[in-house]
DRENNU-75202 format. One line per field, with one value per residue: x, y, z of N, C-alpha, C, O, CB in turn; residue in one letter. Coordinates in steps of 0.2 Angstrom, whole numbers. Glycine has a CB too. Example, Ala and Ser with C-alpha at 12.3 -4.5 7.8 and 13.67 -1.06 7.14 Angstrom:
2
n.X = [66  64]
n.Y = [-28  -11]
n.Z = [39  35]
ca.X = [62  68]
ca.Y = [-22  -5]
ca.Z = [39  36]
c.X = [66  64]
c.Y = [-16  0]
c.Z = [39  39]
o.X = [71  67]
o.Y = [-17  6]
o.Z = [42  40]
cb.X = [57  70]
cb.Y = [-22  -3]
cb.Z = [45  29]
type = [a  s]
***
This chain:
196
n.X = [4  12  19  11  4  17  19  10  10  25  21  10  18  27  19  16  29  31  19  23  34  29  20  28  38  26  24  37  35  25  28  38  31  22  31  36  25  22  37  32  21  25  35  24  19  29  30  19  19  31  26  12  19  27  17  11  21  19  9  10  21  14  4  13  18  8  -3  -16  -24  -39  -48  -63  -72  -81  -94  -96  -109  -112  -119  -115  -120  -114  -112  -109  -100  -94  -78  -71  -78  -82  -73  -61  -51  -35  -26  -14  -16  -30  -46  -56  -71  -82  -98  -105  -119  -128  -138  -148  -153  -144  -131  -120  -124  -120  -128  -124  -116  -102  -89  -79  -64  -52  -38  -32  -22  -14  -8  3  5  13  9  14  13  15  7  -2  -7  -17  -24  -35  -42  -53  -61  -74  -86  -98  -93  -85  -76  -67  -57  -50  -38  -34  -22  -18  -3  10  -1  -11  -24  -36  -45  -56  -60  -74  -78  -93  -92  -102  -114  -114  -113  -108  -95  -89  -75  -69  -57  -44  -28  -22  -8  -11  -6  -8  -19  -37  -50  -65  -66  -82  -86  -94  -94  -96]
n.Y = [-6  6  8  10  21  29  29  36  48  53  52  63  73  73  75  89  94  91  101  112  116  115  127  136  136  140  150  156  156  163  177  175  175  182  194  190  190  203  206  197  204  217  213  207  219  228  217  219  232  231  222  229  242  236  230  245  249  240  240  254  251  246  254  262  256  252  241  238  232  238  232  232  232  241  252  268  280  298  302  300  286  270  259  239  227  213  210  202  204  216  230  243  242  242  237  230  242  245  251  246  243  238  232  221  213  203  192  201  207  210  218  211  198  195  203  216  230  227  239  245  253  266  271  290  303  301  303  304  308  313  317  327  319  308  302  294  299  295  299  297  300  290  282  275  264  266  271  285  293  301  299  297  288  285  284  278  282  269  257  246  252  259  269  275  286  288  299  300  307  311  310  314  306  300  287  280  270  257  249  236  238  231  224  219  206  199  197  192  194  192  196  199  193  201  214  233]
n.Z = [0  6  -7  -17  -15  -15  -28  -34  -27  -32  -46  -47  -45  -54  -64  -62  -62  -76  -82  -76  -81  -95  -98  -95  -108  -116  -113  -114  -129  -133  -129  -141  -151  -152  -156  -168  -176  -175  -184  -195  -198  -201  -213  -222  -226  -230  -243  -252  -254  -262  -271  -276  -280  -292  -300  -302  -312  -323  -328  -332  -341  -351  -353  -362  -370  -379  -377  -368  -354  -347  -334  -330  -314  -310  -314  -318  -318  -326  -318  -308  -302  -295  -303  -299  -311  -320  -323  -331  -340  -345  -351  -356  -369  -376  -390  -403  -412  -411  -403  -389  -383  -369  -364  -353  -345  -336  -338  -349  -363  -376  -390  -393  -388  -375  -367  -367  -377  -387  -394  -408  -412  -421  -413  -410  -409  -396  -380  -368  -351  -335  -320  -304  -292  -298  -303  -318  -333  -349  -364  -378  -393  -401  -415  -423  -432  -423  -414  -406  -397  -386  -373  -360  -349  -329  -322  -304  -293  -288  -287  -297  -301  -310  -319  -332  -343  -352  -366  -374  -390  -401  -395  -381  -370  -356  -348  -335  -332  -320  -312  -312  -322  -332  -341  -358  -363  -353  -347  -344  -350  -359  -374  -386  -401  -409  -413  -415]
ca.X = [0  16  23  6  6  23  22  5  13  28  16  9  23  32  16  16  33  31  13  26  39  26  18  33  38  23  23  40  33  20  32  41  25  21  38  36  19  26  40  28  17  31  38  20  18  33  28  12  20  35  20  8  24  28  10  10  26  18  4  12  25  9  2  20  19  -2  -5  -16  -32  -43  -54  -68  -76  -88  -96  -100  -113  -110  -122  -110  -121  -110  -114  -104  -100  -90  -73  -72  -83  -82  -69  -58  -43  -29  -21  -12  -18  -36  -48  -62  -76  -87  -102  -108  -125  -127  -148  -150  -152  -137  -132  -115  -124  -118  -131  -123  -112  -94  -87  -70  -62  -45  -35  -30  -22  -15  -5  3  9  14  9  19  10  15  -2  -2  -13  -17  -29  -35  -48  -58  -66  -74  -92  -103  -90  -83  -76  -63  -55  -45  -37  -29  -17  -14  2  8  -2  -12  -31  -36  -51  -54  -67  -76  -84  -94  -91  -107  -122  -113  -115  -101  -97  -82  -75  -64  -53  -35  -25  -15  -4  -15  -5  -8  -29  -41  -56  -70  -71  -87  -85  -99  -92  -97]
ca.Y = [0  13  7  11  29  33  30  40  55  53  53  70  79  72  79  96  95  93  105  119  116  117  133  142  136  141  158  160  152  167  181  174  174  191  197  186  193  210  206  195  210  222  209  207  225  228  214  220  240  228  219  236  245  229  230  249  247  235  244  260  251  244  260  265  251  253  235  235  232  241  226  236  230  244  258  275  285  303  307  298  280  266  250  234  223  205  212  199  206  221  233  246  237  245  230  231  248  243  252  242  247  232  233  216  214  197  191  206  206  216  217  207  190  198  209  224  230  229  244  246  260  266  276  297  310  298  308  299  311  309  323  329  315  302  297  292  301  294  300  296  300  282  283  270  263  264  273  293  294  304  293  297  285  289  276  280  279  265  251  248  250  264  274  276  291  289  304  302  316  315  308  318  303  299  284  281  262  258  243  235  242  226  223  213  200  198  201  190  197  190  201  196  192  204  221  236]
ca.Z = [0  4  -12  -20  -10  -16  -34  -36  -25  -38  -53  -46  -43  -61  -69  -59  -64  -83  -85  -75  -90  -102  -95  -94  -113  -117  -110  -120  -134  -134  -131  -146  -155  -154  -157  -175  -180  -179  -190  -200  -202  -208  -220  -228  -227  -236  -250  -253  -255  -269  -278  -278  -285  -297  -302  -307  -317  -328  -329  -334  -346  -353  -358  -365  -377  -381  -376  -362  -353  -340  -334  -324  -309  -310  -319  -315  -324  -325  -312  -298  -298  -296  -304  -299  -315  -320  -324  -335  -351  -345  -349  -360  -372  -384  -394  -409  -415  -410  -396  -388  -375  -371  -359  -353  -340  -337  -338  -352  -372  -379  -399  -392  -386  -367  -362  -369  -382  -390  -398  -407  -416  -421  -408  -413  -404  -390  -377  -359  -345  -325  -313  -298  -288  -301  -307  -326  -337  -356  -368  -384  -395  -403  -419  -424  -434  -417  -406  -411  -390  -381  -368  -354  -342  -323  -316  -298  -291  -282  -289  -305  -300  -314  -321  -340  -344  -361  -367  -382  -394  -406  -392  -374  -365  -352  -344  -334  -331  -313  -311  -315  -328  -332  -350  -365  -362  -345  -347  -344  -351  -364  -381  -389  -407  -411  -411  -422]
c.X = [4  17  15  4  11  21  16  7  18  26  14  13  28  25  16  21  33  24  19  30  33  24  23  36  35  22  29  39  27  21  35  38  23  25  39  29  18  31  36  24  22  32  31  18  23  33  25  14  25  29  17  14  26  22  8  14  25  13  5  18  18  8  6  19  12  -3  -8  -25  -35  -49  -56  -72  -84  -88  -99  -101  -111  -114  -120  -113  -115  -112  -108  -107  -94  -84  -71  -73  -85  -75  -65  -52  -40  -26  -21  -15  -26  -39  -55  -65  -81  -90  -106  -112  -128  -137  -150  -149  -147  -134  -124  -116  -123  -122  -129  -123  -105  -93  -79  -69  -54  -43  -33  -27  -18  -8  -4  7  10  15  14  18  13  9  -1  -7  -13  -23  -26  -41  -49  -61  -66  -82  -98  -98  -87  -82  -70  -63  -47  -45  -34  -27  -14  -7  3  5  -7  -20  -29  -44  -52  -61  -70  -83  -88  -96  -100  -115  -120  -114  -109  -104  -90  -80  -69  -61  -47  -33  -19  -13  -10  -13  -8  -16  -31  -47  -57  -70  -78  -85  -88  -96  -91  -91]
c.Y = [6  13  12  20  34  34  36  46  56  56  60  74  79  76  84  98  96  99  110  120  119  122  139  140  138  149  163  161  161  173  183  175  180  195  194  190  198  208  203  203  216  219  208  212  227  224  216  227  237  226  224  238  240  231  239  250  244  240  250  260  249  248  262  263  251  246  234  236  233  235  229  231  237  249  264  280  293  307  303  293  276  259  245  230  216  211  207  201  212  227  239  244  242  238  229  236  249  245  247  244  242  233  226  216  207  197  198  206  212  215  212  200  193  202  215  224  232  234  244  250  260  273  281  298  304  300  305  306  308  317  323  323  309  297  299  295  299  295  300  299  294  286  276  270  267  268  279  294  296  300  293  293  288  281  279  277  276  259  251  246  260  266  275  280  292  293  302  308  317  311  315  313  302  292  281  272  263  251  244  235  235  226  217  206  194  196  194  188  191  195  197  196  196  210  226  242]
c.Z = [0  -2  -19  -21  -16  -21  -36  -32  -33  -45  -54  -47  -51  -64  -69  -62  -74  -84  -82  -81  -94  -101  -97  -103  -118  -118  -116  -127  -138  -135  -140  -153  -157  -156  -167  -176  -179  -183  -195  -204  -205  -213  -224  -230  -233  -243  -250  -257  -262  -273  -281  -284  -293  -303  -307  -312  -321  -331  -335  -343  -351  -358  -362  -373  -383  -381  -370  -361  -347  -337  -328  -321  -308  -314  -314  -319  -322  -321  -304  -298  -300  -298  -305  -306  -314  -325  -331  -343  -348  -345  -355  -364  -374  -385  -398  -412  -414  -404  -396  -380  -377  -364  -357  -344  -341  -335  -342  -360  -373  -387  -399  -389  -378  -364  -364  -375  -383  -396  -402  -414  -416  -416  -413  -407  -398  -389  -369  -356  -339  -325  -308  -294  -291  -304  -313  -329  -345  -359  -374  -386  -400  -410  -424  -429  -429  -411  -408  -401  -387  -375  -365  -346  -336  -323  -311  -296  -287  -282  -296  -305  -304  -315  -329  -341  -349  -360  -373  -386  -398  -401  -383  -370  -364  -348  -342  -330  -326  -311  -310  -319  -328  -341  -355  -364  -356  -343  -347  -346  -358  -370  -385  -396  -413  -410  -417  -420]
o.X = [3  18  16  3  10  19  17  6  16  28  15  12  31  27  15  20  36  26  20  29  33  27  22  37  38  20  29  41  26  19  34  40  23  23  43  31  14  29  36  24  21  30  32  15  21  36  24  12  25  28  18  14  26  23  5  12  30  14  2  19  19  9  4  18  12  -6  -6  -29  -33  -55  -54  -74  -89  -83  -102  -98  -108  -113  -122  -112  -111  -114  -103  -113  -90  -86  -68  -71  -90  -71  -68  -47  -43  -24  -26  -18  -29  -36  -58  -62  -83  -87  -110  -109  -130  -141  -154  -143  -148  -136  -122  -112  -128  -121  -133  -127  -102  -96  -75  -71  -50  -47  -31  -28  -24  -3  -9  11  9  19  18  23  14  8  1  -12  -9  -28  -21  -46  -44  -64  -62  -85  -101  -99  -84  -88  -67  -69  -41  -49  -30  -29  -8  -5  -1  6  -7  -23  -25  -48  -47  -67  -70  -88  -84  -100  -103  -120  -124  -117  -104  -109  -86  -84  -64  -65  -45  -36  -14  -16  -12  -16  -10  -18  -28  -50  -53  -76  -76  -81  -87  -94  -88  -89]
o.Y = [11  19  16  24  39  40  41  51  60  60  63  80  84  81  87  103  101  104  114  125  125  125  145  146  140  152  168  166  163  176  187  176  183  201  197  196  201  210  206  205  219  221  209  213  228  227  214  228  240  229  225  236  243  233  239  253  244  243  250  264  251  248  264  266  250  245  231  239  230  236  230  226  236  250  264  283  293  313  302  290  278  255  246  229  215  214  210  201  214  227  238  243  247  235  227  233  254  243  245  245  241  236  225  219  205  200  201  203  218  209  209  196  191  204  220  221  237  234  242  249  257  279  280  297  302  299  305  308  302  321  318  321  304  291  304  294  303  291  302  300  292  292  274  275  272  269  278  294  291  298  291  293  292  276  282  271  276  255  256  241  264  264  274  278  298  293  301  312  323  311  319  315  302  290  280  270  267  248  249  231  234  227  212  201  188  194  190  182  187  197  192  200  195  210  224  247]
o.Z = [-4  -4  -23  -26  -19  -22  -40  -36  -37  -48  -59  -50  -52  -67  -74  -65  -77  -88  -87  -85  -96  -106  -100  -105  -123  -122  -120  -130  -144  -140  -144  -158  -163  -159  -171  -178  -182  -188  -200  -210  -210  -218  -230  -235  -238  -248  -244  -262  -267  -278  -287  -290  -299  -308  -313  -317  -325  -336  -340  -347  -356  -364  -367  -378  -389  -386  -366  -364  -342  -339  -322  -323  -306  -317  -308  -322  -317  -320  -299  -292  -304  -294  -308  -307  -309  -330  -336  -349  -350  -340  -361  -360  -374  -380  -401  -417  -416  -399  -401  -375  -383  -360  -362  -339  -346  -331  -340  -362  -370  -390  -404  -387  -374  -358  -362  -379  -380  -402  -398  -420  -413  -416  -418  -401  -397  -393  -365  -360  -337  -328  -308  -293  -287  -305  -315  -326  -348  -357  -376  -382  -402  -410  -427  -430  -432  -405  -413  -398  -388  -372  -367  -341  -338  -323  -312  -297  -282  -277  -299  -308  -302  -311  -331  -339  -352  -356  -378  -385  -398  -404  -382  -365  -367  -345  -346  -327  -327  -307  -308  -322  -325  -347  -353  -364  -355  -338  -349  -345  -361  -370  -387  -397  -419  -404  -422  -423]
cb.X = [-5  21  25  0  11  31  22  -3  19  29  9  7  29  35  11  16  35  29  3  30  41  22  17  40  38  20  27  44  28  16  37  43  19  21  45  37  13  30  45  22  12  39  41  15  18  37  28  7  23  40  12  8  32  27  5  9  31  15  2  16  31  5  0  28  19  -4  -1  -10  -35  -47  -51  -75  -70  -90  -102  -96  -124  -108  -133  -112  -127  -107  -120  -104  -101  -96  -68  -76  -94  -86  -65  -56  -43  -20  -21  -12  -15  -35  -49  -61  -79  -83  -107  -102  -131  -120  -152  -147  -161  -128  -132  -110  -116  -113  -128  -118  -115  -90  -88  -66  -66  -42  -30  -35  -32  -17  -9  9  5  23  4  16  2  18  -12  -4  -15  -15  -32  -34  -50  -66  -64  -72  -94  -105  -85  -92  -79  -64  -57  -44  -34  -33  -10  -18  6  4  -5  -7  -37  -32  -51  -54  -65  -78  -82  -100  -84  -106  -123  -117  -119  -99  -102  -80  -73  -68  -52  -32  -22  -17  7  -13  0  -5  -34  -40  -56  -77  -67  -92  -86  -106  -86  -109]
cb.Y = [0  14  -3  7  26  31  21  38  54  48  48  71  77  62  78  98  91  85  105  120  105  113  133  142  132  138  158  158  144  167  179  168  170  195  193  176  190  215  203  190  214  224  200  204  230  228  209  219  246  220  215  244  245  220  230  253  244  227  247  263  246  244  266  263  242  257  230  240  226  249  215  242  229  246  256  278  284  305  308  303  277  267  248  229  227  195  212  195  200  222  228  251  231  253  224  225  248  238  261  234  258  222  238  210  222  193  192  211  206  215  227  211  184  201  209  229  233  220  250  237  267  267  274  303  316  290  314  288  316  302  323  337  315  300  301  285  308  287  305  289  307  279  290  266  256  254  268  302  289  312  285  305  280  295  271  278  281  268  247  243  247  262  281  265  298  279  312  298  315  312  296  325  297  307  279  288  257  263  239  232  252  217  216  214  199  206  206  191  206  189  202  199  187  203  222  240]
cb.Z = [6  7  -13  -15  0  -16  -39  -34  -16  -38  -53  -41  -34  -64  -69  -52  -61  -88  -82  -68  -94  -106  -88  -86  -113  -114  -98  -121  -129  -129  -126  -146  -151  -149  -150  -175  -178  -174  -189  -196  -196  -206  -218  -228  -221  -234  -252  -245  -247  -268  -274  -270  -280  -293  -294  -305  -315  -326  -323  -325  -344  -349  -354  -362  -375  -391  -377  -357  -353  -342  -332  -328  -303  -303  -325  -311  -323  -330  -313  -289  -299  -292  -312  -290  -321  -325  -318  -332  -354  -341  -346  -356  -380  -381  -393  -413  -424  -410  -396  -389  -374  -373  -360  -356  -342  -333  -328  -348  -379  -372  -405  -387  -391  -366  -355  -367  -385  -393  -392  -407  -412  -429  -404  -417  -400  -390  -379  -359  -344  -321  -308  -293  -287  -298  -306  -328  -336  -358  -366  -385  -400  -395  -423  -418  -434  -416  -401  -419  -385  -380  -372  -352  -342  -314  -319  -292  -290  -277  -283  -311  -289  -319  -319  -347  -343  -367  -367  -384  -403  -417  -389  -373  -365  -345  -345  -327  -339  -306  -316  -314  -326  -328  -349  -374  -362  -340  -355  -342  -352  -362  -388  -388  -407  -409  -408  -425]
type = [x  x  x  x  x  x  x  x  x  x  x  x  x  x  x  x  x  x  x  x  x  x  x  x  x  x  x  x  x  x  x  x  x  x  x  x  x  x  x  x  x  x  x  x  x  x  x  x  x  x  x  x  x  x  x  x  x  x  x  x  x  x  x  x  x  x  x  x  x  x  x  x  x  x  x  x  x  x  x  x  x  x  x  x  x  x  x  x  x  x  x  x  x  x  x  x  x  x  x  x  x  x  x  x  x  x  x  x  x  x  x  x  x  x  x  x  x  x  x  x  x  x  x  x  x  x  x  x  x  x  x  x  x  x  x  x  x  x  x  x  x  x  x  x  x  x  x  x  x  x  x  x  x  x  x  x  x  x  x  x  x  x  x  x  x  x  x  x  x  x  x  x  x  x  x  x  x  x  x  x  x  x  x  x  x  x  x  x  x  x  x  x  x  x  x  x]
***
């Protein structure tokens, strides 16, 4: 029965002994922990501000070259509403001497099979600057069958979420398209095959 006694005293004091270990392991453990998820959080802060930069660098060489695609996530009528669309089939091109503005509304008859319509015309006049701030600005005038539109993009500095402003010259309608501004090659998007 002492034998019985001892070994369960033993047993206790070996367990108090290991949970105090692990506690204090633990405790460091947690220190260490915190001390890493501030460095973590800088290191992804600082990749995130390399990528951005990366991102508008392409962007920007993009526009240089005239191969590139504004893939809009939304629209904005020129009385400020904002409608969310599929980035996808919707958006602003330049590629190989070629302009295109496609509107796609998905559940809706459009003369592109998509719900809307694909526009495409030849670029004139196309004119790229950088402000004090470093924001991109490129404009073009479009003339095409179905599209006669002055169209100026911004690309903020710092990463490559952009704006593309199409005025139309001979109706006065405005409609301004707001995404990411990435290279043609790089794009994603749907052209419809229907485009006047």
């Amino acid at each position: 029965m002492k034998t019985k006694a001892i070994i369960m005293m033993m047993s206790i004091m070996l367990g108090l002994g290991v949970m105090t270990q692990s506690y204090a392991q633990d405790t460091h453990t947690n220190v260490e922990k915190n001390l890493s998820r501030k460095a973590r959080r800088e290191l992804r802060k600082k990749e995130r501000i390399a990528a951005d930069q990366y991102m508008f660098q392409s962007a920007k060489a993009a526009l240089k070259d005239g191969n590139w695609v504004l893939e809009s996530n939304r629209l904005i009528t020129k009385w400020g509403n904002t409608i969310p669309v599929d980035s996808n089939t919707n958006f602003v091109e330049l590629q190989n001497g070629t302009a295109y503005m496609q509107l796609a509304f998905a559940g809706h008859n459009g003369p592109n099979g998509m719900g809307g319509i694909t526009l495409k015309g030849k670029p004139t006049q196309i004119k790229m600057s950088t402000d004090k701030n470093g924001d991109v600005y490129y404009q073009m005038s479009v003339i095409g069958n179905a599209l006669t539109a002055d169209i100026i993009v911004r690309l903020g500095n710092g990463d490559n979420y952009a704006s593309a402003q199409v005025n139309a010259i001979t109706s006065g309608a405005q409609l301004e398209f707001a995404g990411q501004l990435v290279p043609a090659s790089d794009s994603t998007v749907y052209r419809s095959g229907m485009d006047f």
